[in-house]
N, C-alpha and C positions, 0 to 999 in steps of 0.2 A: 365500458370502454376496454377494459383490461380482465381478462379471466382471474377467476379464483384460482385456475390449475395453474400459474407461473410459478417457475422454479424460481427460489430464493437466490440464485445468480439472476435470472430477468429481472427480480425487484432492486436488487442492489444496484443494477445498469441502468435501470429507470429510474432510480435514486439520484445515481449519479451523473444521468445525463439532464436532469431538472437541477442537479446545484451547480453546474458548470454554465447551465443557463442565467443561474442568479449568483453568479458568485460572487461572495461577500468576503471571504478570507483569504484569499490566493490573488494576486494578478493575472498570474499564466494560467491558473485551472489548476494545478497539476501539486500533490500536495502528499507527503507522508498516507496516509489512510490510500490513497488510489494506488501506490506502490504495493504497497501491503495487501491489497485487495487484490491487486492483478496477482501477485506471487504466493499466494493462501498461504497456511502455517507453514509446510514443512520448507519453502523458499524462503520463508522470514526468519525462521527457524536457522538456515542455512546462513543466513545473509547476518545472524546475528554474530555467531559460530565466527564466518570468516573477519568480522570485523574487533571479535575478541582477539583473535589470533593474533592477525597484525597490528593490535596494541600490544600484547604481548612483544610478539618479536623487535617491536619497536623499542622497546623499554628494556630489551636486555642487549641490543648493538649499538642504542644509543646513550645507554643513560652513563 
């Protein structure tokens, strides 16, 4: 049904469009690992970066 030659983004999409069909953990679908997945390392990477920051900056105007 499916080629050997799929890129490993088709199998993850195929992955994840059979757990959205069975989905047992999530109400909405929609769950940390898909965030991550859509935004590859260096967006998560980022996404970690700006979330340190504004704990930072938040701990030094409010504490």
């Amino acid at each position: 049904m499916f080629g050997d030659n799929d890129t490993p983004e088709d199998k993850r999409e195929r992955l994840r469009q059979n757990e959205l069909k069975y989905r047992s953990s999530s109400i909405q679908g929609s769950n940390l690992s898909d965030l991550v997945g859509g935004l590859g390392w260096k967006g998560t990477g980022i996404m970690i970066l700006v979330l340190l920051l504004a704990v930072v900056i938040y701990s030094v105007f409010f504490h």
